[in-house]
C-alpha positions as CSV (number, residue, x, y, z in Angstrom):
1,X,153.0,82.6,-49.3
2,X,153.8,79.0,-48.2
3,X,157.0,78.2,-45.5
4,X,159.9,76.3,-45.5
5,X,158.0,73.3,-44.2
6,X,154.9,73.9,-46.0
7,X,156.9,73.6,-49.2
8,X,159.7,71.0,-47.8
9,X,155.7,68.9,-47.1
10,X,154.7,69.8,-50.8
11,X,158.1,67.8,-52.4
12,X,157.9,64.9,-50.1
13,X,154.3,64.5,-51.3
14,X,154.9,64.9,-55.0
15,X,158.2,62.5,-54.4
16,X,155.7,60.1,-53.3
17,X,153.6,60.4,-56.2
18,X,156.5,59.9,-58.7
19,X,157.3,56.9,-56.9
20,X,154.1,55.7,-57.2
21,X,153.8,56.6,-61.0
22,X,156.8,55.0,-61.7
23,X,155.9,51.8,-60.1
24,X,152.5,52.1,-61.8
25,X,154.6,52.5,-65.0
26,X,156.6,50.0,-64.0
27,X,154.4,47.0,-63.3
28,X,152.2,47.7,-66.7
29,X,155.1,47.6,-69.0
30,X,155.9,44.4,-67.6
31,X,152.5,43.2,-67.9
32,X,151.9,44.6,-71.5
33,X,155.1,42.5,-72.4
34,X,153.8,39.5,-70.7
35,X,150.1,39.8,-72.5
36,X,151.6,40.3,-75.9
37,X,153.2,37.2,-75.7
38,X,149.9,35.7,-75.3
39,X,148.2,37.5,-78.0
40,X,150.1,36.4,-80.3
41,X,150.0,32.8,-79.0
42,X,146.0,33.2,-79.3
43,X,146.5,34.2,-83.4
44,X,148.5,31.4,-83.9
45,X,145.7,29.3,-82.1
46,X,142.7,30.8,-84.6
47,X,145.1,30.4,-87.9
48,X,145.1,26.7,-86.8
49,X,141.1,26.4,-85.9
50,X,140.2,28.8,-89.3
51,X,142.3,25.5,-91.4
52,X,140.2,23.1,-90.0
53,X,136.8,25.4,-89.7
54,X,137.6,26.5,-93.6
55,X,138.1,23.1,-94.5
56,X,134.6,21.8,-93.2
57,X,132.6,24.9,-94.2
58,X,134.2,24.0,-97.8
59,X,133.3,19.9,-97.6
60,X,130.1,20.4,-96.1
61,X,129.1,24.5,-98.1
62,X,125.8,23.2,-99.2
63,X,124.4,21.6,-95.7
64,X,126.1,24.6,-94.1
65,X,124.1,27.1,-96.1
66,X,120.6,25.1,-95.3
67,X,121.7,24.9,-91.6
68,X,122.3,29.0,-91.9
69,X,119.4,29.5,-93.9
70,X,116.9,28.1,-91.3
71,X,118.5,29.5,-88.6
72,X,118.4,33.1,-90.6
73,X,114.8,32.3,-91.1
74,X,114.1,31.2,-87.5
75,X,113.1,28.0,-88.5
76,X,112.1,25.5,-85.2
77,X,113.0,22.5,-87.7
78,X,116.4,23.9,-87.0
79,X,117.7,21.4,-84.3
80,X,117.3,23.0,-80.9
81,X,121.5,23.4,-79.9
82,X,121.7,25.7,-83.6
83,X,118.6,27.8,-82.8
84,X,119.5,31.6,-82.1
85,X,117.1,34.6,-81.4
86,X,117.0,37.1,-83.9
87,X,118.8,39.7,-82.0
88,X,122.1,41.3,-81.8
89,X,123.7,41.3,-78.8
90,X,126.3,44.6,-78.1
91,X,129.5,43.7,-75.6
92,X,130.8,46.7,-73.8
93,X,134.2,45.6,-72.5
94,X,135.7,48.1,-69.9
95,X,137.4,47.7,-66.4
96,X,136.9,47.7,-62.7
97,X,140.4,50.1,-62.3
98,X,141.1,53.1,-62.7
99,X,144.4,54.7,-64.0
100,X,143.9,53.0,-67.3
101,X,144.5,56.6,-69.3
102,X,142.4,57.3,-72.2
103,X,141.5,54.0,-74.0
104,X,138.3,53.2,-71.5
105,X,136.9,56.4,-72.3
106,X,137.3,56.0,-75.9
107,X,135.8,52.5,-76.0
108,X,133.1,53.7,-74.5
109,X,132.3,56.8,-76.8
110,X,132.2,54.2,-79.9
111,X,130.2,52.1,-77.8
112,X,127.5,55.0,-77.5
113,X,128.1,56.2,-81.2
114,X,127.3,52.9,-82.4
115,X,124.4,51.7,-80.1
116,X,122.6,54.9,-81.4
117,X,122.6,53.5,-85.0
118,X,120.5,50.1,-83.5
119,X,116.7,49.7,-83.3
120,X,117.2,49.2,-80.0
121,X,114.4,46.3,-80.2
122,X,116.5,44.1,-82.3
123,X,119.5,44.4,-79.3
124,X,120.8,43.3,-75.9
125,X,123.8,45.3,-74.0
126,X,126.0,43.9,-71.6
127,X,128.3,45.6,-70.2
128,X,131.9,44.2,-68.3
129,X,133.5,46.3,-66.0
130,X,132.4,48.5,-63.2
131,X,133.7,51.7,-64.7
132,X,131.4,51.0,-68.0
133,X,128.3,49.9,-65.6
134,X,129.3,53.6,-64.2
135,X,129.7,55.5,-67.6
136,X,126.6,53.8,-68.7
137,X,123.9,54.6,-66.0
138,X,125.4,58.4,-66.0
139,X,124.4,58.7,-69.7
140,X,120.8,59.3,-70.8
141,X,119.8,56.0,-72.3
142,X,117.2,53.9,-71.1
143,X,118.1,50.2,-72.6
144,X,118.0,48.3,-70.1
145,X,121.5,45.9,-69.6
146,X,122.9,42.8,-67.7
147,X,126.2,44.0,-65.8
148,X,129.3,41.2,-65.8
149,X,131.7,41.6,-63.4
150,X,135.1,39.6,-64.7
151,X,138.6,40.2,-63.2
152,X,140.8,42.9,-64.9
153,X,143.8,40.6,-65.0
154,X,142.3,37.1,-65.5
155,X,139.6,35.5,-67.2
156,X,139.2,31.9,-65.3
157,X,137.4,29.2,-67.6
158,X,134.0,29.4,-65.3
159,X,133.5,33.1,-66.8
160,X,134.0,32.0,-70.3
161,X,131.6,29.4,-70.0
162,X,128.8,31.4,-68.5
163,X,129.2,34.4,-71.4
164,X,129.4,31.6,-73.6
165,X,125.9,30.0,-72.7
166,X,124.7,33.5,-73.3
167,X,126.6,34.5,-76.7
168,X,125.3,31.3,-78.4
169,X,121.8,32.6,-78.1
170,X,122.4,35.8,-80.3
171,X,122.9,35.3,-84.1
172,X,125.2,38.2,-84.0
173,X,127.8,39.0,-81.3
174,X,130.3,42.3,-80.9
175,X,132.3,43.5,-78.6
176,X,134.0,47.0,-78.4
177,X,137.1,47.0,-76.7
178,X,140.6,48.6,-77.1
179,X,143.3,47.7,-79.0
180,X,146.9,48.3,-79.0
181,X,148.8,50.2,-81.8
182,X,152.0,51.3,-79.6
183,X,153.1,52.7,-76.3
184,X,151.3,56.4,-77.0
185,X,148.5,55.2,-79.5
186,X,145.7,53.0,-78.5
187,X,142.8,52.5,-80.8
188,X,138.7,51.5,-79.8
189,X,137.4,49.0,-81.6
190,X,134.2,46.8,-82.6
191,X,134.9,42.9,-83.3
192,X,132.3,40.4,-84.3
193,X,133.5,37.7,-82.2
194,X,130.2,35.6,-83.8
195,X,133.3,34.3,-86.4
196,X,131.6,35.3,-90.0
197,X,133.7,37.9,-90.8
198,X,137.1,37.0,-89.5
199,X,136.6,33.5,-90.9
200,X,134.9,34.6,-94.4
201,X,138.0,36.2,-94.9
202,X,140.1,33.2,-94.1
203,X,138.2,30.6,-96.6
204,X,138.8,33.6,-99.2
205,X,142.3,32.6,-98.8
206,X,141.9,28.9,-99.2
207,X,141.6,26.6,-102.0
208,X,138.7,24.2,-102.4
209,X,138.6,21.2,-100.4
210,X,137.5,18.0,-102.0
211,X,137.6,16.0,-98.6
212,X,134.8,14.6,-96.9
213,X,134.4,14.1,-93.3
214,X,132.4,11.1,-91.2
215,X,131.1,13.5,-88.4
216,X,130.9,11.6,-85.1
217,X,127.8,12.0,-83.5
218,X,126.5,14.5,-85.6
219,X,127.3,17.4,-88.3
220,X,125.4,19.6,-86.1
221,X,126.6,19.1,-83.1
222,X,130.3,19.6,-84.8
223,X,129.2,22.4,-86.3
224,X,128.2,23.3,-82.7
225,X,131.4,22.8,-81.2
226,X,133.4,24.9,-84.0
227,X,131.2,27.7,-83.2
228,X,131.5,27.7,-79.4
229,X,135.2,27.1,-79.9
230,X,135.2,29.9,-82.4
231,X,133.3,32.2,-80.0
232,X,135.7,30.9,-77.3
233,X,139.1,31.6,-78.9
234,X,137.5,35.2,-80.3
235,X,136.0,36.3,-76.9
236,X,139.6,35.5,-75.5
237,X,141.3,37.1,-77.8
238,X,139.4,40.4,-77.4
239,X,139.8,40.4,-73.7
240,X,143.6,40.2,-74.0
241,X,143.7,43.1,-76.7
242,X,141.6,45.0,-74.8
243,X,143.8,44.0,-71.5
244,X,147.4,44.7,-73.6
245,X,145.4,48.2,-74.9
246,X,144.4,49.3,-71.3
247,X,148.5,48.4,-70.1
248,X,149.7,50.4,-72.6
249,X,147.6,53.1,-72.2
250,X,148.5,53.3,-68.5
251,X,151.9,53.4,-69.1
252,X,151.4,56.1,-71.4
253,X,149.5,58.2,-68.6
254,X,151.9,57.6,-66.0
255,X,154.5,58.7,-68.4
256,X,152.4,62.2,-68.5
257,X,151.7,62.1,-65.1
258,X,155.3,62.0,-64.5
259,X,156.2,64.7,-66.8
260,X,153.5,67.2,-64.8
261,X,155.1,65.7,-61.8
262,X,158.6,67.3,-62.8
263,X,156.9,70.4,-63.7
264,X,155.4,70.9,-60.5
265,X,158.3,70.0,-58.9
266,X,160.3,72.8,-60.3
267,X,157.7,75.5,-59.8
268,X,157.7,74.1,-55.9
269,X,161.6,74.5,-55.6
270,X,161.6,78.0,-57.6
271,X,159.4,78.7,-55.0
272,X,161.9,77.2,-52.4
273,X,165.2,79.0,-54.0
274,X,162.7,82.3,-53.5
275,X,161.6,81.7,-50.1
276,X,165.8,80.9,-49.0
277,X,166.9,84.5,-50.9
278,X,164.0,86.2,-49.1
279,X,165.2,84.7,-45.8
280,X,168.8,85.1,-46.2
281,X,168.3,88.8,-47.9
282,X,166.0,89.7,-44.5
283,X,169.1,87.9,-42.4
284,X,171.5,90.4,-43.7
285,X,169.1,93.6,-42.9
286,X,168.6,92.5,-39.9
287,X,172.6,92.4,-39.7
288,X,172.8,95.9,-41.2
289,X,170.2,97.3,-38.9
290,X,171.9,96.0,-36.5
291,X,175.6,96.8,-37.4
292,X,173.8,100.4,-38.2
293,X,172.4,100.9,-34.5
294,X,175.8,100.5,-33.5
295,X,177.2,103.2,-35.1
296,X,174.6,105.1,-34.6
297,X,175.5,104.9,-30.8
Protein backbone atom coordinates (compact mmCIF):
# COMPACT_ATOMS: atom_id res chain seq x y z
CA UNK A 1 0.00 0.00 0.00
CA UNK A 2 1.37 3.40 -1.15
CA UNK A 3 2.06 6.47 1.69
CA UNK A 4 1.03 9.73 2.17
CA UNK A 5 3.83 11.06 0.08
CA UNK A 6 3.85 8.29 -2.37
CA UNK A 7 0.38 9.27 -3.21
CA UNK A 8 0.61 13.27 -2.37
CA UNK A 9 3.81 12.44 -5.56
CA UNK A 10 1.12 10.43 -7.63
CA UNK A 11 -1.48 13.83 -7.81
CA UNK A 12 1.22 16.30 -8.35
CA UNK A 13 2.36 14.14 -11.33
CA UNK A 14 -1.05 13.55 -12.79
CA UNK A 15 -1.76 17.51 -12.07
CA UNK A 16 1.08 17.96 -14.28
CA UNK A 17 -0.18 15.96 -16.95
CA UNK A 18 -3.66 17.66 -17.00
CA UNK A 19 -1.86 20.79 -17.33
CA UNK A 20 -0.05 19.68 -20.04
CA UNK A 21 -3.23 18.11 -21.77
CA UNK A 22 -5.01 21.10 -21.43
CA UNK A 23 -2.37 23.20 -22.95
CA UNK A 24 -2.06 20.54 -25.71
CA UNK A 25 -5.82 21.00 -26.11
CA UNK A 26 -5.44 24.37 -25.92
CA UNK A 27 -2.93 25.31 -28.52
CA UNK A 28 -4.67 22.80 -31.25
CA UNK A 29 -8.06 24.36 -30.96
CA UNK A 30 -6.56 27.52 -31.63
CA UNK A 31 -4.74 26.20 -34.48
CA UNK A 32 -7.57 24.17 -36.01
CA UNK A 33 -9.55 27.66 -35.99
CA UNK A 34 -6.71 29.38 -37.62
CA UNK A 35 -6.30 26.47 -40.48
CA UNK A 36 -9.96 26.43 -41.28
CA UNK A 37 -9.80 29.82 -42.13
CA UNK A 38 -7.32 28.95 -44.60
CA UNK A 39 -9.09 26.07 -46.00
CA UNK A 40 -11.69 27.72 -46.95
CA UNK A 41 -9.67 30.55 -48.45
CA UNK A 42 -7.82 27.73 -50.59
CA UNK A 43 -11.73 26.53 -52.03
CA UNK A 44 -12.41 29.87 -52.90
CA UNK A 45 -8.99 30.04 -54.73
CA UNK A 46 -9.71 26.51 -56.92
CA UNK A 47 -13.62 27.82 -57.65
CA UNK A 48 -11.83 30.77 -59.25
CA UNK A 49 -8.81 28.59 -61.21
CA UNK A 50 -11.77 25.66 -62.19
CA UNK A 51 -13.67 29.16 -64.13
CA UNK A 52 -10.84 29.85 -66.02
CA UNK A 53 -9.42 26.03 -66.38
CA UNK A 54 -13.18 25.02 -67.45
CA UNK A 55 -13.33 27.80 -69.71
CA UNK A 56 -10.07 26.74 -71.74
CA UNK A 57 -10.64 22.96 -71.65
CA UNK A 58 -14.12 24.03 -73.30
CA UNK A 59 -12.51 26.59 -76.08
CA UNK A 60 -9.72 24.46 -76.83
CA UNK A 61 -11.78 20.35 -76.01
CA UNK A 62 -10.57 19.09 -79.30
CA UNK A 63 -6.63 20.05 -79.07
CA UNK A 64 -7.03 19.13 -75.39
CA UNK A 65 -8.17 15.68 -76.15
CA UNK A 66 -5.18 15.04 -78.91
CA UNK A 67 -2.77 16.53 -76.32
CA UNK A 68 -4.35 13.75 -73.66
CA UNK A 69 -4.51 11.27 -76.10
CA UNK A 70 -0.70 11.16 -76.91
CA UNK A 71 0.20 11.59 -73.70
CA UNK A 72 -2.27 8.45 -72.72
CA UNK A 73 -0.47 6.73 -75.50
CA UNK A 74 3.00 7.74 -74.49
CA UNK A 75 3.62 9.37 -77.58
CA UNK A 76 7.37 11.20 -77.79
CA UNK A 77 5.69 13.64 -80.48
CA UNK A 78 4.12 14.81 -77.35
CA UNK A 79 6.20 17.93 -76.54
CA UNK A 80 8.78 17.06 -73.88
CA UNK A 81 7.19 19.57 -70.75
CA UNK A 82 3.49 17.41 -71.33
CA UNK A 83 5.28 13.98 -71.33
CA UNK A 84 4.42 11.80 -68.16
CA UNK A 85 5.49 8.10 -67.30
CA UNK A 86 2.88 5.78 -67.27
CA UNK A 87 2.79 5.23 -63.65
CA UNK A 88 0.79 6.17 -60.65
CA UNK A 89 2.32 7.64 -58.06
CA UNK A 90 0.69 6.94 -54.21
CA UNK A 91 1.19 10.03 -51.52
CA UNK A 92 1.20 8.89 -47.96
CA UNK A 93 0.76 12.15 -45.98
CA UNK A 94 1.41 11.61 -42.12
CA UNK A 95 3.43 13.54 -39.50
CA UNK A 96 6.65 13.89 -37.72
CA UNK A 97 4.52 14.39 -34.04
CA UNK A 98 3.07 12.43 -32.09
CA UNK A 99 -0.13 13.15 -29.93
CA UNK A 100 -2.12 13.56 -33.15
CA UNK A 101 -4.92 10.79 -31.74
CA UNK A 102 -6.39 8.46 -34.16
CA UNK A 103 -6.46 10.04 -37.68
CA UNK A 104 -2.56 9.07 -38.54
CA UNK A 105 -3.22 5.66 -37.91
CA UNK A 106 -6.29 5.53 -39.90
CA UNK A 107 -4.69 7.24 -42.96
CA UNK A 108 -2.37 4.87 -42.90
CA UNK A 109 -4.55 1.66 -42.78
CA UNK A 110 -6.37 3.04 -46.16
CA UNK A 111 -3.09 3.68 -47.35
CA UNK A 112 -2.09 -0.12 -47.01
CA UNK A 113 -5.67 -1.32 -48.01
CA UNK A 114 -5.47 0.45 -51.10
CA UNK A 115 -1.73 -0.05 -52.20
CA UNK A 116 -2.69 -3.83 -52.01
CA UNK A 117 -5.17 -3.32 -54.86
CA UNK A 118 -2.00 -1.91 -57.26
CA UNK A 119 0.25 -3.89 -59.56
CA UNK A 120 2.79 -2.66 -57.72
CA UNK A 121 4.88 -2.23 -61.21
CA UNK A 122 2.65 0.33 -62.45
CA UNK A 123 3.38 2.60 -58.92
CA UNK A 124 5.71 4.82 -56.95
CA UNK A 125 5.17 5.52 -52.99
CA UNK A 126 6.25 8.38 -51.22
CA UNK A 127 5.75 8.76 -48.03
CA UNK A 128 5.72 12.48 -45.79
CA UNK A 129 6.14 12.31 -42.34
CA UNK A 130 8.48 10.36 -40.04
CA UNK A 131 5.70 8.55 -38.24
CA UNK A 132 4.51 7.04 -41.86
CA UNK A 133 8.35 6.36 -42.84
CA UNK A 134 8.03 4.40 -39.29
CA UNK A 135 4.57 2.57 -39.86
CA UNK A 136 5.76 1.74 -43.22
CA UNK A 137 9.18 0.00 -42.73
CA UNK A 138 7.45 -1.94 -39.63
CA UNK A 139 4.86 -3.51 -42.16
CA UNK A 140 5.73 -6.39 -44.39
CA UNK A 141 5.93 -4.78 -47.81
CA UNK A 142 8.86 -4.63 -49.88
CA UNK A 143 8.06 -1.58 -52.43
CA UNK A 144 10.59 0.35 -52.23
CA UNK A 145 9.81 4.40 -51.44
CA UNK A 146 11.35 7.96 -51.31
CA UNK A 147 10.81 9.44 -47.74
CA UNK A 148 9.91 13.49 -47.61
CA UNK A 149 10.45 15.19 -44.66
CA UNK A 150 8.10 18.60 -44.70
CA UNK A 151 7.26 20.60 -41.50
CA UNK A 152 4.05 19.59 -39.63
CA UNK A 153 2.95 23.24 -39.27
CA UNK A 154 4.25 24.85 -42.62
CA UNK A 155 4.76 24.09 -46.08
CA UNK A 156 7.36 26.82 -47.36
CA UNK A 157 7.18 27.37 -51.32
CA UNK A 158 10.77 25.56 -51.81
CA UNK A 159 8.90 22.12 -50.75
CA UNK A 160 6.10 22.67 -53.08
CA UNK A 161 8.26 23.13 -55.83
CA UNK A 162 10.48 20.19 -55.33
CA UNK A 163 7.19 17.65 -54.96
CA UNK A 164 5.99 19.52 -57.81
CA UNK A 165 8.95 18.70 -60.24
CA UNK A 166 8.27 15.14 -59.09
CA UNK A 167 4.22 15.04 -59.37
CA UNK A 168 4.34 16.33 -62.96
CA UNK A 169 6.14 13.17 -63.98
CA UNK A 170 3.21 10.73 -62.93
CA UNK A 171 -0.02 10.76 -65.15
CA UNK A 172 -1.88 10.00 -62.01
CA UNK A 173 -1.27 11.52 -58.53
CA UNK A 174 -3.08 10.66 -54.97
CA UNK A 175 -2.59 11.43 -51.77
CA UNK A 176 -4.31 9.86 -48.59
CA UNK A 177 -4.51 12.17 -45.89
CA UNK A 178 -7.17 13.07 -43.18
CA UNK A 179 -9.89 15.10 -43.25
CA UNK A 180 -11.91 16.92 -40.87
CA UNK A 181 -15.68 16.12 -40.23
CA UNK A 182 -15.89 17.73 -36.48
CA UNK A 183 -14.18 17.93 -33.22
CA UNK A 184 -14.73 13.85 -32.36
CA UNK A 185 -14.96 12.53 -36.09
CA UNK A 186 -12.10 12.67 -38.46
CA UNK A 187 -12.25 10.82 -41.69
CA UNK A 188 -9.01 9.17 -44.04
CA UNK A 189 -9.20 9.92 -47.27
CA UNK A 190 -7.76 9.46 -51.01
CA UNK A 191 -7.67 12.69 -53.27
CA UNK A 192 -6.45 12.71 -56.89
CA UNK A 193 -4.68 15.97 -56.64
CA UNK A 194 -3.70 15.17 -60.70
CA UNK A 195 -7.09 17.65 -61.14
CA UNK A 196 -9.36 15.17 -63.51
CA UNK A 197 -11.81 14.36 -61.22
CA UNK A 198 -12.29 17.46 -59.14
CA UNK A 199 -12.31 19.60 -62.30
CA UNK A 200 -14.49 17.00 -64.62
CA UNK A 201 -16.96 17.67 -62.19
CA UNK A 202 -16.63 21.43 -62.32
CA UNK A 203 -17.02 21.72 -66.37
CA UNK A 204 -20.19 19.38 -65.63
CA UNK A 205 -21.46 22.43 -64.02
CA UNK A 206 -20.66 24.93 -66.79
CA UNK A 207 -22.12 25.99 -69.91
CA UNK A 208 -20.31 25.85 -73.22
CA UNK A 209 -17.92 28.40 -73.93
CA UNK A 210 -17.78 29.93 -77.40
CA UNK A 211 -14.58 32.10 -76.60
CA UNK A 212 -11.36 31.69 -78.02
CA UNK A 213 -8.14 32.45 -76.57
CA UNK A 214 -4.59 33.83 -78.36
CA UNK A 215 -2.21 31.73 -76.02
CA UNK A 216 1.05 33.51 -75.40
CA UNK A 217 3.80 31.61 -76.04
CA UNK A 218 2.23 28.52 -76.50
CA UNK A 219 -1.19 26.37 -75.78
CA UNK A 220 1.09 23.84 -74.34
CA UNK A 221 2.94 25.55 -72.23
CA UNK A 222 -0.48 27.18 -70.72
CA UNK A 223 -1.81 24.12 -70.58
CA UNK A 224 1.40 23.36 -68.56
CA UNK A 225 1.02 26.08 -66.22
CA UNK A 226 -2.84 25.24 -65.42
CA UNK A 227 -1.75 21.86 -64.50
CA UNK A 228 1.16 22.80 -62.22
CA UNK A 229 -1.07 25.42 -60.76
CA UNK A 230 -3.73 22.86 -60.43
CA UNK A 231 -1.41 20.42 -58.81
CA UNK A 232 -0.17 23.30 -56.70
CA UNK A 233 -3.39 24.66 -55.28
CA UNK A 234 -4.63 20.68 -54.77
CA UNK A 235 -1.37 19.48 -53.08
CA UNK A 236 -1.99 22.60 -50.78
CA UNK A 237 -5.15 22.05 -50.08
CA UNK A 238 -4.60 18.46 -48.96
CA UNK A 239 -1.85 19.36 -46.66
CA UNK A 240 -4.08 21.86 -44.79
CA UNK A 241 -7.09 19.17 -44.52
CA UNK A 242 -4.89 16.84 -43.51
CA UNK A 243 -3.15 19.52 -40.92
CA UNK A 244 -6.99 20.91 -39.72
CA UNK A 245 -7.85 16.77 -39.50
CA UNK A 246 -4.67 15.90 -37.40
CA UNK A 247 -5.61 19.41 -34.87
CA UNK A 248 -8.81 18.16 -34.39
CA UNK A 249 -8.08 14.89 -33.81
CA UNK A 250 -5.56 15.91 -31.01
CA UNK A 251 -7.90 17.97 -29.38
CA UNK A 252 -10.23 15.14 -29.35
CA UNK A 253 -7.54 12.85 -27.56
CA UNK A 254 -6.56 15.29 -25.11
CA UNK A 255 -10.11 15.70 -24.30
CA UNK A 256 -10.01 11.70 -23.49
CA UNK A 257 -6.85 11.90 -21.96
CA UNK A 258 -8.23 14.34 -19.68
CA UNK A 259 -11.25 12.43 -18.84
CA UNK A 260 -8.86 9.20 -17.72
CA UNK A 261 -6.87 11.92 -16.00
CA UNK A 262 -9.96 12.72 -13.66
CA UNK A 263 -10.58 9.14 -13.34
CA UNK A 264 -7.37 8.38 -12.03
CA UNK A 265 -7.32 11.14 -10.06
CA UNK A 266 -10.30 10.04 -8.02
CA UNK A 267 -9.13 6.46 -7.59
CA UNK A 268 -5.67 8.24 -6.21
CA UNK A 269 -7.59 10.46 -3.60
CA UNK A 270 -10.15 7.40 -2.59
CA UNK A 271 -6.96 5.95 -1.98
CA UNK A 272 -5.87 9.13 -0.02
CA UNK A 273 -9.36 9.52 2.01
CA UNK A 274 -8.49 5.54 2.96
CA UNK A 275 -4.96 5.94 3.85
CA UNK A 276 -6.16 9.34 6.34
CA UNK A 277 -9.20 6.94 8.06
CA UNK A 278 -6.63 4.13 8.46
CA UNK A 279 -4.23 6.66 10.08
CA UNK A 280 -6.57 8.52 12.12
CA UNK A 281 -8.58 5.17 13.15
CA UNK A 282 -4.85 3.61 14.32
CA UNK A 283 -4.33 7.30 16.19
CA UNK A 284 -7.33 6.65 18.21
CA UNK A 285 -6.24 2.90 19.28
CA UNK A 286 -3.23 3.92 20.06
CA UNK A 287 -5.17 6.53 22.35
CA UNK A 288 -7.37 3.79 23.73
CA UNK A 289 -4.56 1.43 24.41
CA UNK A 290 -3.19 3.94 25.97
CA UNK A 291 -6.01 5.49 28.00
CA UNK A 292 -6.68 1.50 28.75
CA UNK A 293 -2.99 0.92 30.27
CA UNK A 294 -3.96 3.51 32.58
CA UNK A 295 -6.66 2.11 34.07
CA UNK A 296 -5.38 -0.94 34.02
CA UNK A 297 -2.77 0.48 36.50
Amino acid sequence: MADKKEIQEELQALDNIKSLAENYEEIAAQRMQRIRGYVIQARNYLSELSEVYVDLKTSYEKEVQELLDKREKDDKSLPKILQKNSKTLLVYMSSNGRLYGAVTRKTYTKFIEELKKFDKDKIDLLIIGSAGKEMYESSSFDIPYEYVYIHDEKVNAEDIKKLMQKFLLYTKVIVYHGTFINVVRQNAISSSITGDEFFEKKSEEEISQEERFIFEPSFEKILRFFETQIMSALFKQTFSENRLARQASRVNAMEQALIHIEDEREIVHQEKIRLKHLTDNKKQLDRLSGYLLWETD
